[in-house]
N, CA, C and O atoms as a MOPAC input file, in Angstrom:
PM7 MOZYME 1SCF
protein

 N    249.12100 1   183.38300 1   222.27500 1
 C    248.97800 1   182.76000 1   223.57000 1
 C    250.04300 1   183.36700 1   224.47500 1
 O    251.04800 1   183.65500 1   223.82600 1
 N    250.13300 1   183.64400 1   225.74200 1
 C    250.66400 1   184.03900 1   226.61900 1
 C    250.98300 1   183.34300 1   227.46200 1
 O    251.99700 1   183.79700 1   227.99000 1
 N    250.64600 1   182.39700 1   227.92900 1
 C    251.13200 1   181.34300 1   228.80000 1
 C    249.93700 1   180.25800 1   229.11700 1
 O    248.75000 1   180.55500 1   229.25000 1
 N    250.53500 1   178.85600 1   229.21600 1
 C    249.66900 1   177.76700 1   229.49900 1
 C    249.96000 1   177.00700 1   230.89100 1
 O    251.08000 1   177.10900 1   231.39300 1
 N    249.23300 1   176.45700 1   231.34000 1
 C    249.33500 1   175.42400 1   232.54800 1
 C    248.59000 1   174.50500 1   232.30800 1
 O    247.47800 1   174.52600 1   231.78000 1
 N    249.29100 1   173.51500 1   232.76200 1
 C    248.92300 1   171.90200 1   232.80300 1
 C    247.97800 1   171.70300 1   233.98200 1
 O    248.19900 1   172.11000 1   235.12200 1
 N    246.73500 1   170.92800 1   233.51800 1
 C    245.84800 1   170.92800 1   234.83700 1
 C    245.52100 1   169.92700 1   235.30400 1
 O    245.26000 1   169.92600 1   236.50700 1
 N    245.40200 1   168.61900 1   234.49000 1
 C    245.00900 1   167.30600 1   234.63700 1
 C    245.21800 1   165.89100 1   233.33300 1
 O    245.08300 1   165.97500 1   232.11300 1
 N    245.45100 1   165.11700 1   233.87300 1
 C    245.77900 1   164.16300 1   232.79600 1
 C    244.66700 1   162.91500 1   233.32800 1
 O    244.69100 1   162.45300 1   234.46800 1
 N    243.87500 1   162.56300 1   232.44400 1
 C    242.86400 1   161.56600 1   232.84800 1
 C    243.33300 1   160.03600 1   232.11700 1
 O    243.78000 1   160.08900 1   230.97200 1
 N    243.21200 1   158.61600 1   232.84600 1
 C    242.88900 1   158.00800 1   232.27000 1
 C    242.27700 1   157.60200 1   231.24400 1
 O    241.32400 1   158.27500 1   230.85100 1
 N    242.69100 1   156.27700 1   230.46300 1
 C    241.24300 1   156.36000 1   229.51400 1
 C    240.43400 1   155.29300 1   229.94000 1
 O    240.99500 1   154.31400 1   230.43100 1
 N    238.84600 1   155.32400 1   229.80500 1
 C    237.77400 1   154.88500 1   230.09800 1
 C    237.87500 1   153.06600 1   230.10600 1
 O    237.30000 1   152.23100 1   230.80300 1
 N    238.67700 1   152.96900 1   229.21800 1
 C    238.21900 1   151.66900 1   228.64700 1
 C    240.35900 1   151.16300 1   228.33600 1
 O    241.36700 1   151.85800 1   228.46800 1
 N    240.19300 1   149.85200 1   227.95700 1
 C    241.48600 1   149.53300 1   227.96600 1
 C    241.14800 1   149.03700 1   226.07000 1
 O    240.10300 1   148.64600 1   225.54800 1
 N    242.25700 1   149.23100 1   225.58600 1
 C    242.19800 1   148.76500 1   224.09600 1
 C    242.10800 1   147.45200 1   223.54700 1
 O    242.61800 1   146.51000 1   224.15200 1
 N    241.44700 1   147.27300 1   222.34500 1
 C    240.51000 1   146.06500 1   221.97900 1
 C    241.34900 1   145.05900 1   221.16300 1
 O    242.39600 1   145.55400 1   220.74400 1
 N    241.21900 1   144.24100 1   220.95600 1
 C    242.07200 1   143.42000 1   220.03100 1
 C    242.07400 1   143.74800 1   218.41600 1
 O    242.93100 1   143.20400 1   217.72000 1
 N    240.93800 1   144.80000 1   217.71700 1
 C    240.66800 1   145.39200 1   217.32600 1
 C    241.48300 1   146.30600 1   216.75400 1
 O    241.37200 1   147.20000 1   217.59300 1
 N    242.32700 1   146.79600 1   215.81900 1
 C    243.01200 1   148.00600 1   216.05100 1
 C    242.46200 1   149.16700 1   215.15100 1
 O    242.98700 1   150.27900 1   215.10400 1
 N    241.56500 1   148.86400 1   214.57900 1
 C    241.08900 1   149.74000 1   213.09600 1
 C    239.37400 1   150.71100 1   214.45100 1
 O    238.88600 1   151.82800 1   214.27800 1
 N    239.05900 1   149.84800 1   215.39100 1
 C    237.79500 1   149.66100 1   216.60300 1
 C    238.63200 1   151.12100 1   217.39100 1
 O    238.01000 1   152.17000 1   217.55700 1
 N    239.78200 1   150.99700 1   217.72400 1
 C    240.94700 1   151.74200 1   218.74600 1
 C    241.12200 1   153.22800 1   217.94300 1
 O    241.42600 1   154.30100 1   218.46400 1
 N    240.86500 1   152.98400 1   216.65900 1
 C    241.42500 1   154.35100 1   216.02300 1
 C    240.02000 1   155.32200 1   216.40300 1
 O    240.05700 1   156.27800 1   217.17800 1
 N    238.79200 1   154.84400 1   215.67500 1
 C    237.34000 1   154.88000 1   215.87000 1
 C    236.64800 1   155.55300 1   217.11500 1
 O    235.73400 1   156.37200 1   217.21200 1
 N    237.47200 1   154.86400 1   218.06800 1
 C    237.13100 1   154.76700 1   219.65900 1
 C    237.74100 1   156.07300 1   220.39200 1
 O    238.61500 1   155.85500 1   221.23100 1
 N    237.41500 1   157.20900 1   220.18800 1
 C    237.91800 1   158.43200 1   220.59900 1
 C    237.95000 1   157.95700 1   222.52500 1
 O    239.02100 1   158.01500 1   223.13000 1
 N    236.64900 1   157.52500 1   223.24000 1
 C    237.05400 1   157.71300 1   224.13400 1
 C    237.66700 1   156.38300 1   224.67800 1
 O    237.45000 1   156.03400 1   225.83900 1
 N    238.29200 1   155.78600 1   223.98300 1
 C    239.33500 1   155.00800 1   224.71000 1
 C    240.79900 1   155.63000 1   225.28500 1
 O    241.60300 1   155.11900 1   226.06600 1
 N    240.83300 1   157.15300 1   224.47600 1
 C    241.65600 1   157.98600 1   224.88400 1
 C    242.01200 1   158.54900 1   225.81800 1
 O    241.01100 1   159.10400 1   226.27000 1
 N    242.95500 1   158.79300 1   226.49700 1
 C    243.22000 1   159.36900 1   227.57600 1
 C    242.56500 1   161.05200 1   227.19500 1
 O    242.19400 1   161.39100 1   226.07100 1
 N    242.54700 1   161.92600 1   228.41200 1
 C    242.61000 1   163.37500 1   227.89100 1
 C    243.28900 1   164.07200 1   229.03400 1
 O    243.46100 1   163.74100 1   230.20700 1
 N    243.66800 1   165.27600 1   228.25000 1
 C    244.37200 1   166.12600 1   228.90700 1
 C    243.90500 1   167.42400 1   228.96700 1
 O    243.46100 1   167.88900 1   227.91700 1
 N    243.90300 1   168.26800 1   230.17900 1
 C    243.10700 1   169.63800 1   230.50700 1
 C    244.23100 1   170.44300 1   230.94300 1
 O    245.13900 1   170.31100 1   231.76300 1
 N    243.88100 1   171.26600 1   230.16500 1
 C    245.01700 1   172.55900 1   229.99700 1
 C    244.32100 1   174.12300 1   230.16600 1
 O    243.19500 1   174.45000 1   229.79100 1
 N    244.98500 1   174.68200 1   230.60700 1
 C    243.98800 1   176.22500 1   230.54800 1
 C    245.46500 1   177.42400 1   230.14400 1
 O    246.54300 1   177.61600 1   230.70600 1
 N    244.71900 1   178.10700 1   228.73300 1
 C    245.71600 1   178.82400 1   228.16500 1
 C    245.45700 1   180.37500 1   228.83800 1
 O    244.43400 1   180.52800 1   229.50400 1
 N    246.20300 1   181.28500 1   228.69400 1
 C    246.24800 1   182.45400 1   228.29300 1
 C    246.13300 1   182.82900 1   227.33700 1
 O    247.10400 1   182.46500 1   226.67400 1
 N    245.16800 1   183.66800 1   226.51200 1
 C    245.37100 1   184.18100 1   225.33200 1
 C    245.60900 1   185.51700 1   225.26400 1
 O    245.06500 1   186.17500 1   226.15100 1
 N    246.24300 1   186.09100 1   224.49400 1
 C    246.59900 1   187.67200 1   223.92900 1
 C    245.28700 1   188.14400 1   223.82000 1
 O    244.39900 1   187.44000 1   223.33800 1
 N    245.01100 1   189.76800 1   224.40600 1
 C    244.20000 1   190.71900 1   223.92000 1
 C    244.13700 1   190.34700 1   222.30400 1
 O    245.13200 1   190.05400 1   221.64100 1
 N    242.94100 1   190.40700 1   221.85500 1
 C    242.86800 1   190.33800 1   220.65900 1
 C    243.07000 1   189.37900 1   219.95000 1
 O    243.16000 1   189.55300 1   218.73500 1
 N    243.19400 1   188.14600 1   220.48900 1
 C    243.83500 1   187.21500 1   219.78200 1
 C    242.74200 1   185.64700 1   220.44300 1
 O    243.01200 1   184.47200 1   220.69200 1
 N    241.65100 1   186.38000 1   220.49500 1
 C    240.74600 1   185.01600 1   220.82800 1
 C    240.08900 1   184.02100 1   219.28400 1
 O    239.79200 1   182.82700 1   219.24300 1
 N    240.04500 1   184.88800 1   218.35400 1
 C    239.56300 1   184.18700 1   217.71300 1
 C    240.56800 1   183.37500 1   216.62500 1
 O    240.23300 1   182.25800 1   216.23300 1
 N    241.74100 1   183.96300 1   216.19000 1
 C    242.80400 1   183.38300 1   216.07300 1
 C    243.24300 1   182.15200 1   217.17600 1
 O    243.49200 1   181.09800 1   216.59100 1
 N    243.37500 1   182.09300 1   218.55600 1
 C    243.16200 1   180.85800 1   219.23600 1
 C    242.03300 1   180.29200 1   218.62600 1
 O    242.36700 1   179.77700 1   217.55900 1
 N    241.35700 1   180.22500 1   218.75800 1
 C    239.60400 1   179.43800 1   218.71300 1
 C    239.89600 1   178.78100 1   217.66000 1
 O    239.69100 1   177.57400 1   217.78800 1
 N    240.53000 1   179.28700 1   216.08900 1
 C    240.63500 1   178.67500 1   215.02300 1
 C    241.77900 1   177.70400 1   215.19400 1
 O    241.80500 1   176.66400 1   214.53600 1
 N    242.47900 1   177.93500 1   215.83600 1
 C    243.93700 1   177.31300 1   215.56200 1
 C    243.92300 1   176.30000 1   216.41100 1
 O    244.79700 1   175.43800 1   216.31500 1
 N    242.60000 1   176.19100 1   217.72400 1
 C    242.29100 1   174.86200 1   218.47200 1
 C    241.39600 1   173.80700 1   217.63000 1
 O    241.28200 1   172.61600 1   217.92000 1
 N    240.78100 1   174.46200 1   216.53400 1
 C    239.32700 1   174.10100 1   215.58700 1
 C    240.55900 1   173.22700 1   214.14700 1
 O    240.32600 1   172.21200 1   213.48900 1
 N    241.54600 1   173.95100 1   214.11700 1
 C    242.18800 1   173.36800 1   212.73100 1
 C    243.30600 1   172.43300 1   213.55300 1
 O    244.13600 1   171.74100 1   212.96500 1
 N    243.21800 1   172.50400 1   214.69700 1
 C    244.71200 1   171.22800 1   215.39600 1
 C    244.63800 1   170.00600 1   214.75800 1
 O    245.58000 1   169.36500 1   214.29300 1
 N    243.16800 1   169.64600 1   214.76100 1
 C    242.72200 1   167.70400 1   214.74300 1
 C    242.89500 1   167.13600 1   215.39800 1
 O    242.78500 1   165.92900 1   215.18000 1
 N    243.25600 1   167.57500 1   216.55700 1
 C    243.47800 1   166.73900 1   217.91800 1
 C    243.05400 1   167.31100 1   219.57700 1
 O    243.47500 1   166.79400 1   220.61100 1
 N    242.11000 1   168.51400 1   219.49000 1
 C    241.29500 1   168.84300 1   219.91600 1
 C    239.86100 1   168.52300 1   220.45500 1
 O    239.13000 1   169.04400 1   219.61300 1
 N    239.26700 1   168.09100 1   221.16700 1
 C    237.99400 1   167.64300 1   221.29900 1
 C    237.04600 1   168.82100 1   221.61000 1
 O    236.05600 1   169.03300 1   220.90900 1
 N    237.37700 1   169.60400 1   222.70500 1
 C    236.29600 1   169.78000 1   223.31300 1
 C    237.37000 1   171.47300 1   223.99500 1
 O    238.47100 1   171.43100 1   224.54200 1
 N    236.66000 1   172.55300 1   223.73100 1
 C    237.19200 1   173.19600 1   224.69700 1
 C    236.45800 1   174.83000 1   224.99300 1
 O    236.00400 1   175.36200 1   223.98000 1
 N    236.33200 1   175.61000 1   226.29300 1
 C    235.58700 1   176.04000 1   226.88400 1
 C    236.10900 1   177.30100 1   227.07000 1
 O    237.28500 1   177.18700 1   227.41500 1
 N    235.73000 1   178.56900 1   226.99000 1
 C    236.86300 1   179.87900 1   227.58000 1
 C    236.19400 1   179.79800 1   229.37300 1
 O    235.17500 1   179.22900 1   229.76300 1
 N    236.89200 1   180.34400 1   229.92100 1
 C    236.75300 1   180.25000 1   231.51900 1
 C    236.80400 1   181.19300 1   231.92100 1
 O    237.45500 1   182.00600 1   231.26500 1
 N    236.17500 1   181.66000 1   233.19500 1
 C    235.66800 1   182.99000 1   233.40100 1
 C    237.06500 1   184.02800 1   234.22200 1
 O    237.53600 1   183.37500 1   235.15300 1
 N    237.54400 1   184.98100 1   234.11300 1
 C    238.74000 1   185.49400 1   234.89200 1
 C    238.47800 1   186.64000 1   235.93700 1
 O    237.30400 1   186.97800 1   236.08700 1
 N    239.27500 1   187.15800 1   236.54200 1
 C    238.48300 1   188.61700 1   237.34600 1
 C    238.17500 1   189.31300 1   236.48100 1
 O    236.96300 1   189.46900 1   236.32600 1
 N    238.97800 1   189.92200 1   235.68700 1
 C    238.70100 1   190.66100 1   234.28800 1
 C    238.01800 1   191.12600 1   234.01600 1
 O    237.75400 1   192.32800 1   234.05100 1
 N    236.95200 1   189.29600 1   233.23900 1
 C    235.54600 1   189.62100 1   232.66600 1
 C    234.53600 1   189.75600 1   233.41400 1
 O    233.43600 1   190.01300 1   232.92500 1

């Protein structure tokens, strides 16, 4: 990785339940956070895995640059 920036921090959807075993379960009671990395020449799929083996990853997208 080459450098990251912080892009957004979201609320979460819902407020937590009296429940606490419901809260673990409840992914989107979670807040989320949007970040956009730099990655190294050559080094996309090494990222890709190392976002895939975090466990705390949901969801994530490569984005288009002048570049490509």
């Amino acid at each position: 990785m080459r450098s990251s920036t912080f892009v957004v921090r979201k609320a979460p959807e819902w407020k937590a339940s009296a429940n606490a075993i419901e809260d673990d379960e409840e992914y989107s009671r979670l807040g989320t956070e949007i970040w956009e990395f730099e990655v190294a020449e050559g080094k996309d799929q090494e990222f890709k895995d190392a976002l895939l083996n975090s466990g705390s990853i949901l969801e994530f997208a490569p984005i288009a640059t002048e570049r490509d």
